[in-house]
C-alpha distance (Angstrom), angle and dihedral (degrees) to the residues before:
residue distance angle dihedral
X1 . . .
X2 3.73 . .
X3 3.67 120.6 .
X4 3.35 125.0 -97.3
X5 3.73 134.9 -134.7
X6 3.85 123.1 -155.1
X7 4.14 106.3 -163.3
X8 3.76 106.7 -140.0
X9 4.12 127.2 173.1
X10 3.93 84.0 -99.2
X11 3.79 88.6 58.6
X12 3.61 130.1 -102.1
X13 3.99 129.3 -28.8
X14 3.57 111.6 -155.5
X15 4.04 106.7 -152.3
X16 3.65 113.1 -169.3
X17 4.19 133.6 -160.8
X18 3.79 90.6 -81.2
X19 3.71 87.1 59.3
X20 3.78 89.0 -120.0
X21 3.87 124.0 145.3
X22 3.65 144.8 -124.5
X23 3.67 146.1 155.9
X24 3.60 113.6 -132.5
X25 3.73 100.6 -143.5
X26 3.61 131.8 84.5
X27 3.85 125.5 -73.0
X28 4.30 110.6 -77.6
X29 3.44 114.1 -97.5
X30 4.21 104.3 -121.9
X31 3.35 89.4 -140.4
X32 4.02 92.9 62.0
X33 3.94 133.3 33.3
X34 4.08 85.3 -136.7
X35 3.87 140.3 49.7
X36 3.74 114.9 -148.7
X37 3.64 88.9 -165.0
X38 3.88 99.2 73.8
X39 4.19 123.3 49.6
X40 3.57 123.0 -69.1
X41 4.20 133.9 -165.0
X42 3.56 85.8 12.8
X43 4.09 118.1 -159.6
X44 3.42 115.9 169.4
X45 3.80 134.4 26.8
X46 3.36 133.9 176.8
X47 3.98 140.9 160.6
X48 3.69 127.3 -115.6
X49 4.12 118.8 -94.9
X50 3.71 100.0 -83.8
X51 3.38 98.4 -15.1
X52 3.79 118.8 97.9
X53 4.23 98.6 175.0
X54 4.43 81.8 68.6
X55 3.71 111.7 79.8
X56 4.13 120.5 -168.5
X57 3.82 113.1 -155.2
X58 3.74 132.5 169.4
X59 3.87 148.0 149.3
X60 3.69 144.3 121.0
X61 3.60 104.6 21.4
X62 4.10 95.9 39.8
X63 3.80 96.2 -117.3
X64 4.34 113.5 134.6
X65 3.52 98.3 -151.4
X66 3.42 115.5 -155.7
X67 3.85 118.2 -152.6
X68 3.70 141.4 -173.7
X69 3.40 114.3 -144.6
X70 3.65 93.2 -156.4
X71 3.53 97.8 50.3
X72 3.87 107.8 16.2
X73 4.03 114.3 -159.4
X74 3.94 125.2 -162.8
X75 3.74 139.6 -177.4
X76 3.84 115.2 10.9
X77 3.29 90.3 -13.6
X78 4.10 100.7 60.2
X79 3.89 122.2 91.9
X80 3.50 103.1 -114.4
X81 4.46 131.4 166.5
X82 3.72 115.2 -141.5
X83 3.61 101.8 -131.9
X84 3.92 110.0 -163.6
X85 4.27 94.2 -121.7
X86 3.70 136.9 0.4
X87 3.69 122.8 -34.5
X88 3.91 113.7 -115.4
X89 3.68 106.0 158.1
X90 3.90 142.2 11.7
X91 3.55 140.4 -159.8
X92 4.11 133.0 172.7
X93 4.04 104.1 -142.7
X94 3.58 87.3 -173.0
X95 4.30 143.0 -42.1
X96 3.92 85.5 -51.8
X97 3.76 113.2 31.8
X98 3.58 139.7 73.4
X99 3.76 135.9 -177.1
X100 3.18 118.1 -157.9
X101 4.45 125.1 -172.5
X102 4.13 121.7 -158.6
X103 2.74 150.6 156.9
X104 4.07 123.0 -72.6
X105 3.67 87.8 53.6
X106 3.97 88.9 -74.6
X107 4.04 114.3 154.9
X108 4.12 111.3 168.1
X109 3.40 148.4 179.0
X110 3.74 120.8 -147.4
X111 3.77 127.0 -171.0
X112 3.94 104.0 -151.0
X113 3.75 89.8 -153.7
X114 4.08 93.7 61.4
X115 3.47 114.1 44.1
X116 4.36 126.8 173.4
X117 3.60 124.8 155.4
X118 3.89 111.7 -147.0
X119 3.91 118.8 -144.8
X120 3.36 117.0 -81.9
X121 4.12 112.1 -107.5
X122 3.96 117.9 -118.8
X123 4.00 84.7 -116.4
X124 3.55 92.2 64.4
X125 3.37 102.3 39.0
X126 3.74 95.9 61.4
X127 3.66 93.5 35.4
X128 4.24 86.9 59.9
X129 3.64 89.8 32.5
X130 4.23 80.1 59.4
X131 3.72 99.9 46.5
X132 4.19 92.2 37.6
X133 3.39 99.9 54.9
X134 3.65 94.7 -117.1
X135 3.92 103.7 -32.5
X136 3.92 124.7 134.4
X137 3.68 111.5 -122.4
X138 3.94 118.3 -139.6
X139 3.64 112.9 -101.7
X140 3.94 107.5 -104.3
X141 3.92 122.7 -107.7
X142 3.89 115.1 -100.5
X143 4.57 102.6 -105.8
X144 3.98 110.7 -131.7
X145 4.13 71.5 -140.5
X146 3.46 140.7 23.6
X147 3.82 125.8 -170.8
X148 3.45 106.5 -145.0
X149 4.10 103.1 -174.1
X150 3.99 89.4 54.2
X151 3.83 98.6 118.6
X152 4.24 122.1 -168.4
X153 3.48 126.1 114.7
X154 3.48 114.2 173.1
X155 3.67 111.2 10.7
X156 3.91 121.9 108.2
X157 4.17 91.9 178.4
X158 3.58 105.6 56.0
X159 3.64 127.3 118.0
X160 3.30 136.5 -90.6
X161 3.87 149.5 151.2
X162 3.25 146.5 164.3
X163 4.24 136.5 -145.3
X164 3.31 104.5 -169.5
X165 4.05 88.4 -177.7
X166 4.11 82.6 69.7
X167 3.38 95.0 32.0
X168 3.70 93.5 -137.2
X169 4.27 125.7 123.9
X170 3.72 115.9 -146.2
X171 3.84 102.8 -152.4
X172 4.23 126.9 176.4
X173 3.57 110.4 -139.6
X174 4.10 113.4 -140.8
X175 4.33 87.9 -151.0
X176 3.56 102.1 67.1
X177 4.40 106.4 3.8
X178 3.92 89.3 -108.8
X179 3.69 129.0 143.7
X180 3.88 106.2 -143.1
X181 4.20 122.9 -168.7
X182 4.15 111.7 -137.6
X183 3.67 126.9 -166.6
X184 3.37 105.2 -109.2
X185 3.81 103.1 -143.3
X186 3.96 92.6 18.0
X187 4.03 96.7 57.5
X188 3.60 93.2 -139.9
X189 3.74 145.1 117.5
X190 3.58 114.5 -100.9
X191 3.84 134.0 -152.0
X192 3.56 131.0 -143.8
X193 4.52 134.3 176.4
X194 4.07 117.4 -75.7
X195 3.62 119.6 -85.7
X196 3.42 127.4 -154.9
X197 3.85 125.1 -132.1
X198 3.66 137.8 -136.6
X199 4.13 88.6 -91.4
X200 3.92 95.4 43.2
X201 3.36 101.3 -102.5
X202 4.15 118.5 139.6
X203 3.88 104.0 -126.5
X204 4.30 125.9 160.4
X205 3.88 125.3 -109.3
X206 3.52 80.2 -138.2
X207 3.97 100.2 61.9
X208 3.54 104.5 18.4
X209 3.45 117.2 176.7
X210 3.88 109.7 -125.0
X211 3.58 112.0 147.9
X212 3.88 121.7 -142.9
X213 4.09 89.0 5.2
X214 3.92 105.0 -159.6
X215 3.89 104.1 -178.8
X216 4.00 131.3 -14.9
X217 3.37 135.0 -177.0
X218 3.80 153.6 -174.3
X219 4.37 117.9 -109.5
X220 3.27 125.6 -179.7
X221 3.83 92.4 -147.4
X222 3.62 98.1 -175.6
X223 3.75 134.5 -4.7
X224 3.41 108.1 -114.9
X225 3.94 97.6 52.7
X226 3.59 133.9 57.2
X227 3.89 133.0 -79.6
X228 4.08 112.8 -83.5
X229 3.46 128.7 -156.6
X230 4.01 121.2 -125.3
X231 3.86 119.4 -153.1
X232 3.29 140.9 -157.1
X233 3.66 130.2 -166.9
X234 4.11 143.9 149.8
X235 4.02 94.6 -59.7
X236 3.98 108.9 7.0
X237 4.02 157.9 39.9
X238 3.90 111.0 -121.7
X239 3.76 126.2 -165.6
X240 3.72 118.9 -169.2
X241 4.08 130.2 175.0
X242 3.54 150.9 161.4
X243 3.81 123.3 -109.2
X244 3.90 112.1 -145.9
X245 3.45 91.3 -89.2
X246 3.52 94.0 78.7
């Protein structure tokens, strides 16, 4: 069993088989409630492909920390990715890469062997410089991909997941309540064959119309039939598939 790590707004708590507890962040200062060195209004969390000891964390302030369990590094010293707006999701695609979902309609790729942050624009400066109260952000870390049709601005609680055996994303979009499919090492939007819902209408896996979509996620129901895709959204659970026609 591999420990788990529920993300909380105090940071992370890393719970292990023993069921014992811990924070993983450095010791409280007594002369402050909070430590700015260790990750706060955590979202997402996920472990390195393969390698359990490497935990990925982000959230509010768009930094994808990336911790060693073993040896656990914080403030200047911690490996972190500049993501270019809040963390909502996470997911290892293998040793290497990471995608990483926020907010601003920002879906990445990062290699952790090549790393470059690109200047900040003037745009974003001011508009961080408005909602900081004065303070500089980082500059963001250049993507090895960027998936320019991903499409949520503000929503923290909107589905997503990822099957990297497929290579596909499945992504709800906050503008229009539509679940789109993305090629997960292409960056683009893919298309797929009508499918009919439970009322008759003809509708596409690729923009399914789910409004308010809290969580999805890929099942392999049964082994002789392709993956489906189970929704959630404001009043029901969804499933949607592919026959072998497809």
């Amino acid at each position: 069993m591999h420990p788990s790590g529920p993300g909380t707004s105090d940071g992370v708590l890393l719970v292990d088989k023993e069921i014992s507890a811990a924070w993983i962040s450095p010791e409280r200062s007594s002369h402050s409630s909070h430590n700015h060195d260790s990750p706060r209004d955590v979202f997402a969390l996920e472990f390195l492909h393969e390698n359990p000891s490497i935990l990925l964390s982000g959230g509010r302030n768009g930094i994808l920390n990336i911790t060693d369990l073993r040896f656990p590094k914080y403030g200047p010293q911690a490996d972190t990715i500049m993501h270019q707006s809040s963390i909502t999701h996470i997911k290892s695609v293998d040793e290497h890469r990471v995608l990483v979902a926020g907010l601003n309609s920002s879906l990445c790729q990062y290699d952790l062997r090549f790393r470059k942050s690109r200047p900040i624009s003037f745009q974003e400066n001011s508009h961080q410089q408005g909602k900081g109260k004065g303070k500089k952000r980082r500059a963001p870390t250049f993507p090895c991909l960027y998936y320019p049709g991903y499409k949520n601005e503000a929503q923290i609680s909107i589905g997503f997941d990822v099957d990297l055996e497929l290579g596909i994303i499945a992504a709800a979009q906050d503008y229009d309540s539509r679940i789109n499919l993305f090629s997960l090492h292409g960056s683009h939007i893919l298309k797929s064959r009508p499918a009919h819902s439970k009322n008759g209408d003809t509708q596409y896996i690729d923009s399914t119309v789910c409004k308010g979509s809290r969580c999805l996620k890929f099942v392999q129901d049964t082994s002789n039939n392709p993956k489906s895709i189970w929704v959630t959204d404001e009043t029901s659970l969804s499933r949607w598939a592919w026959d072998h026609g497809d």
